[in-house]
C-alpha positions in Angstrom: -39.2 139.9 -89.1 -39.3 142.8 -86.9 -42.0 144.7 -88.7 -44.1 141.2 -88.8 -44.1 140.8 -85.0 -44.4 144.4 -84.9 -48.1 144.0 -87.5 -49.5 141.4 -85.1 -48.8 143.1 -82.2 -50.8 145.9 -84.0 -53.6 143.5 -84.7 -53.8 141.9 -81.1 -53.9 145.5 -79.4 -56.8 146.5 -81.8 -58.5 143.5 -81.4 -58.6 144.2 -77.9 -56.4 140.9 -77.6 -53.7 142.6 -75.6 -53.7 145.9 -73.3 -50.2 147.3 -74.0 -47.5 144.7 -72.4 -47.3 141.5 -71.4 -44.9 141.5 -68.5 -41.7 143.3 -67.2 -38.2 142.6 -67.6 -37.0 141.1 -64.5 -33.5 139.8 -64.9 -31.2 138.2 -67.7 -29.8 134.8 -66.7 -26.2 133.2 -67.5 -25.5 129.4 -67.7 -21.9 128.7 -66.0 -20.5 125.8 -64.2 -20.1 127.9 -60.7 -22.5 130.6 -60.1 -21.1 132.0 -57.1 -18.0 132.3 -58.3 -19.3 134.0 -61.3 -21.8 136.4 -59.2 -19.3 137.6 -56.9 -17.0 138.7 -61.0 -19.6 140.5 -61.4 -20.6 142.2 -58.3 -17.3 143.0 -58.2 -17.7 144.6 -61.7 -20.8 146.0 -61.7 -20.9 147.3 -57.8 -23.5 144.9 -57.2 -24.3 142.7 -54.0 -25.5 139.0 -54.0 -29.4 139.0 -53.4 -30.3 135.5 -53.9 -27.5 132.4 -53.3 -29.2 128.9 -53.2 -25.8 127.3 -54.3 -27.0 126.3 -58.3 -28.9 129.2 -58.6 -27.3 133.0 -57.3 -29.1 136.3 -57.9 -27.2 139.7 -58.1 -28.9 143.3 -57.9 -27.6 147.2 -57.0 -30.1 147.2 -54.1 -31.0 144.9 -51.9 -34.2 142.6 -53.1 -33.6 143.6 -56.5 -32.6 140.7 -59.4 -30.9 142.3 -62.0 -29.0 139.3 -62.9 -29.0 135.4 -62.5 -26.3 132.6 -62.9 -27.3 129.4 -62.8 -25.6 126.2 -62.5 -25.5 123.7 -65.7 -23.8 120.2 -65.1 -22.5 120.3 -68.8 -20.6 123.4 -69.3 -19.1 123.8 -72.9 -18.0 127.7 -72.8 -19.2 129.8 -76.0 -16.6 131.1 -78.2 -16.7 134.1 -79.1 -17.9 134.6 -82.1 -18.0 131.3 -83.3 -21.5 130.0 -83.6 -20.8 126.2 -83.4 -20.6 127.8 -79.4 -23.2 130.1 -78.7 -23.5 132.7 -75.8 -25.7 130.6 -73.0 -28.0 133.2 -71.8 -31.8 133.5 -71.3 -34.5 136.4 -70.3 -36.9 136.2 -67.3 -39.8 138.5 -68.1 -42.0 138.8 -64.9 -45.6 138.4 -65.3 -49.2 139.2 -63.3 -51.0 136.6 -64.9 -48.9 134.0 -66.5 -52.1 131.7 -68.3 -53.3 135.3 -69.7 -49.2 136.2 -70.7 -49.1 133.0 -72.2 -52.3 133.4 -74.5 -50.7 136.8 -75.7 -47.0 135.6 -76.5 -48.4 132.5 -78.5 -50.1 135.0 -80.4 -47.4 136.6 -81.2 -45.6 133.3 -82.4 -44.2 132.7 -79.2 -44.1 128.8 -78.4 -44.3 126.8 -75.2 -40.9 124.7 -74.6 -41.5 121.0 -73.7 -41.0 119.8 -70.6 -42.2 118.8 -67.1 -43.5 120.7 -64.5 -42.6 124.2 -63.9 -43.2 126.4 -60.6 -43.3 129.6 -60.4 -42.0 130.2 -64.3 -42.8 128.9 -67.2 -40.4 128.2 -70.6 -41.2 129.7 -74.2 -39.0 130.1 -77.3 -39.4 132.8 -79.6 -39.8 133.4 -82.8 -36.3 132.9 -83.8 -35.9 130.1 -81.7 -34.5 131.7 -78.1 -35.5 130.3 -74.9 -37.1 132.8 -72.2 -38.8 132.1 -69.2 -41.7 134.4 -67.8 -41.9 133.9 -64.3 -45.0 134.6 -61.8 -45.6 134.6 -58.2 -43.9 135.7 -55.2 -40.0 135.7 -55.1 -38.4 135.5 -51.7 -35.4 138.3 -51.4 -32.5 137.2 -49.3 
């Protein structure tokens, strides 16, 4: 699969479809039933500080203003099991973008799809190829 995606990339770029990337990684972001909780395990961990804390939704980073990593709160929490895949890891990419309608013409073209569902500010959801959820977000984020 990884030389297919690989070939279209190849075709887009000559084609003048694409000019090099689509966006940056921003942050990877973990489903758990208390984000806090779970931010301050892993600032604790990782030697990070708490950038971002709007109770459901808490942002980490080594510095401040940066978001290196996200938990956010689900309200039904079933905990994967390691490595059993009837309970899969509950984890997701945030890919920041400068143009998110122009982003989202390139990853469809490179068999990304738009997830349904209602309206989204400031980020928008997509699954890839092999069936993944990620979000590229846009805009301005506020640091804490």
């Amino acid at each position: 699969m990884r030389s297919n995606l690989s070939g279209k990339r190849k075709q887009l770029l000559h084609a003048g479809m694409l000019s090099g990337v689509i966006g940056r990684f921003e942050k990877a972001v973990i489903d758990c039933p208390d984000p806090r909780a779970l931010a301050d395990f892993y600032c604790q961990v990782l030697g990070m500080r708490v950038n971002e804390d709007t109770g459901g939704w808490v942002v980490i980073g080594s510095e401040p203003g940066l978001r290196q990593l996200a938990f956010q709160r689900v309200t039904t929490w079933i905990p994967p099991r390691w490595p059993d895949p009837e309970y899969p890891q509950q984890i997701h990419l945030d890919i920041r973008v400068a143009d998110a309608d122009q982003a989202e013409q390139d990853l469809l073209a490179l068999g990304a799809t738009r997830a349904p569902g209602g309206p989204e500010t400031g980020f928008r959801v997509f699954i890839d190829p092999a069936g993944h959820p990620f979000c590229i977000v846009f805009g301005r984020h506020s640091p804490s």
